[in-house]
NUMI-442592 format. One line per 2 residues: number of its first residue (from 1); for each residue x, y, z of N, C-alpha, C. Coordinates in steps of 0.2 Angstrom, whole numbers, plus 2048, in hexadecimal, padded with zeros to 3 digits. Layout:
BEGIN
NUM = X/Y/Z/X/Y/Z/X/Y/Z ~ ...
//
This chain:
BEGIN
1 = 81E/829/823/81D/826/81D/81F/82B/818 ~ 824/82A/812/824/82E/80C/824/82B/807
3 = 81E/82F/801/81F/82D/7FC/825/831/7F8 ~ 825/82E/7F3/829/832/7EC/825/82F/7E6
5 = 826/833/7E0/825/831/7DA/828/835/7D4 ~ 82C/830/7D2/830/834/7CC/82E/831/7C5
7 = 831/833/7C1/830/832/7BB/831/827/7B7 ~ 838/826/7BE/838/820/7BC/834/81B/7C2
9 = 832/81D/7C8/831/819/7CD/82C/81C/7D2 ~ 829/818/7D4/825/81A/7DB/828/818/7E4
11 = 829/81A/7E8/82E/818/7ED/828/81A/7F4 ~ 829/815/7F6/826/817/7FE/828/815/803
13 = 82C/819/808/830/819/80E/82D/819/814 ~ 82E/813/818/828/813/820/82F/813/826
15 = 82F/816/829/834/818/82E/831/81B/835 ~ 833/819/83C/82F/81A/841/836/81C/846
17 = 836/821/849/83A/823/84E/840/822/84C ~ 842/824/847/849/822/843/84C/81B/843
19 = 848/816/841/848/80E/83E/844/80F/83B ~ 849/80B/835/847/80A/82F/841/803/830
21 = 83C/805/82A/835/7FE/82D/837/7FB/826 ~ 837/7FE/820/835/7FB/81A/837/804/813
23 = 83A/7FF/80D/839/805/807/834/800/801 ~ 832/801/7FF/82F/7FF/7F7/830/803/7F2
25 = 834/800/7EE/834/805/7E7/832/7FF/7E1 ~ 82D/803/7DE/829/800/7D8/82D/804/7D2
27 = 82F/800/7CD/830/806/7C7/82D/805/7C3 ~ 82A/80C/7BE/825/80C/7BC/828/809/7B4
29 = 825/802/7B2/825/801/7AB/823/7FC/7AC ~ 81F/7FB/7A4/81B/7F6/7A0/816/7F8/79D
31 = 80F/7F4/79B/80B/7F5/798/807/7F7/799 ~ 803/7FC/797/800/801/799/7F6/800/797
33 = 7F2/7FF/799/7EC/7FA/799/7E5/7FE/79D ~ 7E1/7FF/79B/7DA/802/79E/7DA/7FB/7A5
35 = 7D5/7FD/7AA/7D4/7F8/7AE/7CD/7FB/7B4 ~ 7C8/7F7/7B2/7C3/7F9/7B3/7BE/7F6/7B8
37 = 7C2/7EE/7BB/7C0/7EB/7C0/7C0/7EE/7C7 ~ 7BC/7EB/7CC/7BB/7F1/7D0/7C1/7EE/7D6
39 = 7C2/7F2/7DB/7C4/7EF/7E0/7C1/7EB/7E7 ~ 7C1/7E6/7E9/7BF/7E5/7EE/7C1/7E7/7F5
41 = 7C1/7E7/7FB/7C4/7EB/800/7BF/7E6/807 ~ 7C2/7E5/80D/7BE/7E4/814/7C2/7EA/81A
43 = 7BE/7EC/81C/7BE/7EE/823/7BB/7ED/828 ~ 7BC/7F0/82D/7B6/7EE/834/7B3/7F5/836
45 = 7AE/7F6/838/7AD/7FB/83A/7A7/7FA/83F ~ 7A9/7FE/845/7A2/7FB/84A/7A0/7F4/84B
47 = 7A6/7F0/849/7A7/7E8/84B/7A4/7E5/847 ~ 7A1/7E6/83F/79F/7E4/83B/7A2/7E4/835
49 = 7A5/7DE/832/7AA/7DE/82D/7A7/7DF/825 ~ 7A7/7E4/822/7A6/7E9/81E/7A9/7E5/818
51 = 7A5/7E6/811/7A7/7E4/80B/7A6/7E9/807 ~ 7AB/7EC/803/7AA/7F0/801/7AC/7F0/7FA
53 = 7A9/7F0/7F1/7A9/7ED/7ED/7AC/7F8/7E7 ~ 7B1/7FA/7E9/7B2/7FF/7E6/7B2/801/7DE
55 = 7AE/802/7DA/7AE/803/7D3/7B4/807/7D1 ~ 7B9/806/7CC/7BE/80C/7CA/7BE/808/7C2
57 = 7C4/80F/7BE/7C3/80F/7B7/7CD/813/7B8 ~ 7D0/810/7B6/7D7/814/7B5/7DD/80F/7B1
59 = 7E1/811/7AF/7E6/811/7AA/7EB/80E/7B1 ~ 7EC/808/7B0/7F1/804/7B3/7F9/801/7AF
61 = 7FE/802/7B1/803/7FF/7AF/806/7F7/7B0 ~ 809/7F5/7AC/809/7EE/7B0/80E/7E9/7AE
63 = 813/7E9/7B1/818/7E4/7AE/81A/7DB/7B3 ~ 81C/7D8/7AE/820/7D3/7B4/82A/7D2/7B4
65 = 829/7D1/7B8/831/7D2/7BA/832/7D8/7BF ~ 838/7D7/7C5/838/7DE/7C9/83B/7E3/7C6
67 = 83F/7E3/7C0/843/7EB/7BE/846/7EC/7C5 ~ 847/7F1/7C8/847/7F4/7CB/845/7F4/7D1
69 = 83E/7F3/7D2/839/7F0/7D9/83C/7EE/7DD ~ 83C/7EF/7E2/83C/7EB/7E8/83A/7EE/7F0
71 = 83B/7E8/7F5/837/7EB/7FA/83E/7EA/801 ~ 841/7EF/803/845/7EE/806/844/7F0/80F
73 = 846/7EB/814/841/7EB/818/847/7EF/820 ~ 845/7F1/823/849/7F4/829/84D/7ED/82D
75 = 850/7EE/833/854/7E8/837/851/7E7/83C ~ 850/7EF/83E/84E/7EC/84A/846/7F0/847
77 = 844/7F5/845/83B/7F3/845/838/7ED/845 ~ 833/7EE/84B/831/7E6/84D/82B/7E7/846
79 = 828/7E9/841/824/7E8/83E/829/7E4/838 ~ 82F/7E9/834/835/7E6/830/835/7DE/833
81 = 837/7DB/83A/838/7D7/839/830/7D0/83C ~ 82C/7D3/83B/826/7D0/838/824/7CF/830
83 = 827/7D2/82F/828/7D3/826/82D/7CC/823 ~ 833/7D0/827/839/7CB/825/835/7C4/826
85 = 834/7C2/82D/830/7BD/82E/82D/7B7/827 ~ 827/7BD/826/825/7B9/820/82A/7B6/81A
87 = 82D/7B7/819/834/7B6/815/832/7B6/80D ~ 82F/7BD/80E/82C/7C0/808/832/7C3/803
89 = 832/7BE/7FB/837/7C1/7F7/838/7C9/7F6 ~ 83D/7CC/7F6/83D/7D3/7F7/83C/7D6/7EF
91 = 83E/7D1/7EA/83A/7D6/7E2/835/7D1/7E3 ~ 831/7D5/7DD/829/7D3/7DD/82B/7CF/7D7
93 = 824/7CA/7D5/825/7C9/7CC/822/7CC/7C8 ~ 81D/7D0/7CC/81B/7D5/7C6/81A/7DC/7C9
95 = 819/7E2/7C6/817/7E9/7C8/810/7EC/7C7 ~ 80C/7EF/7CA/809/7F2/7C8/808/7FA/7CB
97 = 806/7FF/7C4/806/805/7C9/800/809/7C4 ~ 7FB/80F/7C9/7F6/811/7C1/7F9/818/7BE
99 = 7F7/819/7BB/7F9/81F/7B7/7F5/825/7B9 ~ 7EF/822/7B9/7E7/827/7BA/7E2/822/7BD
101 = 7DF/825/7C3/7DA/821/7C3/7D7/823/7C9 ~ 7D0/820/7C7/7CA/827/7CA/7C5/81F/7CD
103 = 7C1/820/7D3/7BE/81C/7D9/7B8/820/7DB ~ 7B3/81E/7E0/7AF/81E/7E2/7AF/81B/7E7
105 = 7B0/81C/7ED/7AD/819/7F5/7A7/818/7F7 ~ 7A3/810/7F4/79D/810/7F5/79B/80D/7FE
107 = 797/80E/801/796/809/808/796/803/805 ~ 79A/800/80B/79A/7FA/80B/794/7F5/80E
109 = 795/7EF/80D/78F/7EA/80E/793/7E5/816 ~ 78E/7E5/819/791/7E0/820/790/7DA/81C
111 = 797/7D8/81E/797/7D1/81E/796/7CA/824 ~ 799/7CE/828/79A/7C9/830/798/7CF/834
113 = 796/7CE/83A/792/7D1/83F/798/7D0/845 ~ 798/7D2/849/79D/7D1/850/7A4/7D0/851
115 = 7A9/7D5/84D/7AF/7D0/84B/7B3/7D7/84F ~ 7B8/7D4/84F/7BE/7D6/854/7C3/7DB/84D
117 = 7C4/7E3/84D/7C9/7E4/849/7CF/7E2/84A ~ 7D2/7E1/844/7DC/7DF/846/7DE/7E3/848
119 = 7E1/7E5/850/7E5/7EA/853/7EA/7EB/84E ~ 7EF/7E5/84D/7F6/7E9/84A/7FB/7EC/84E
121 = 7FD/7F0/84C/804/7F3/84E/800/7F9/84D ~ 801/7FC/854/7FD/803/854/805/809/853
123 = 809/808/855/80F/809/852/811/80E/859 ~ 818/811/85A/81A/813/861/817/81B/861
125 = 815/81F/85F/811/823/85E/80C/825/85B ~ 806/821/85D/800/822/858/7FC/825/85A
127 = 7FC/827/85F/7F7/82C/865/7FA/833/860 ~ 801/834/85F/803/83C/85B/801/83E/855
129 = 804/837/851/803/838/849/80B/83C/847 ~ 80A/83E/842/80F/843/83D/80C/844/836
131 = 809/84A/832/809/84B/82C/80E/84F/82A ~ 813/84D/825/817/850/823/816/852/81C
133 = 819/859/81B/818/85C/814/819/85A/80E ~ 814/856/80A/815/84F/804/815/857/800
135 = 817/85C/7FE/816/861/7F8/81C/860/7F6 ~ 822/85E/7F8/82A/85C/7F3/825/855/7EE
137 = 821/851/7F1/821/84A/7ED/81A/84A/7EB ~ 818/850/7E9/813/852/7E4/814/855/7DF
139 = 813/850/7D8/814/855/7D1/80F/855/7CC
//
């Protein structure tokens, strides 16, 4: 996975064993607005499906229309074409991106007790991992 961010866009590139999965480019424009609602979130952990209710405070941008934007998907990646599947339009109608914004990770609240997490796509080498050096796409 690589991020970028430049002055006009945000891009993020998912690629696995040289196949392409997916690109997303956001471009950065519109109107610019405080947003102070919190985030919601679920996960599982210990077979207990977790509610988690995030408080944050940041400077969000927001337009509708794609400019720009869009989400371009690989051909033989079996995730790309699980994607493709959905037959999800490739621009968005709207963008959003923050400018500034600051969080707090509270515990979460169980909501359901004994639940199964979604496997997913563990992907062709998940056992190894890769961290590569994001210091070019930090400014």
């Amino acid at each position: 996975m690589e991020f970028a961010s430049t002055p006009e866009e945000h891009v993020c590139r998912l690629a696995e064993d040289g196949e392409d999965v997916l690109e997303l480019r956001v471009e950065k424009r519109g109107l610019v607005l405080p947003d102070r609602t919190p985030t919601v979130t679920y996960s599982v952990r210990d077979r207990a499906l977790l509610r988690t209710v995030v408080a944050k405070s940041c400077l969000a941008r927001s337009a509708l229309a794609a400019g720009r934007s869009a989400l371009v998907l690989g051909n033989r990646h079996p995730v790309s074409r699980g994607l493709a599947a959905l037959d999800v339009d490739p621009r968005p109608i709207a963008t959003r991106s923050f400018l500034d914004r600051s969080a707090i990770l509270p515990a979460g609240s169980v909501v359901e007790r004994d639940v199964r997490p979604l496997d997913g796509y563990a992907g062709a080498s998940a056992a190894e991992g890769e961290l590569r050096d994001v210091s070019a796409f930090v400014h």
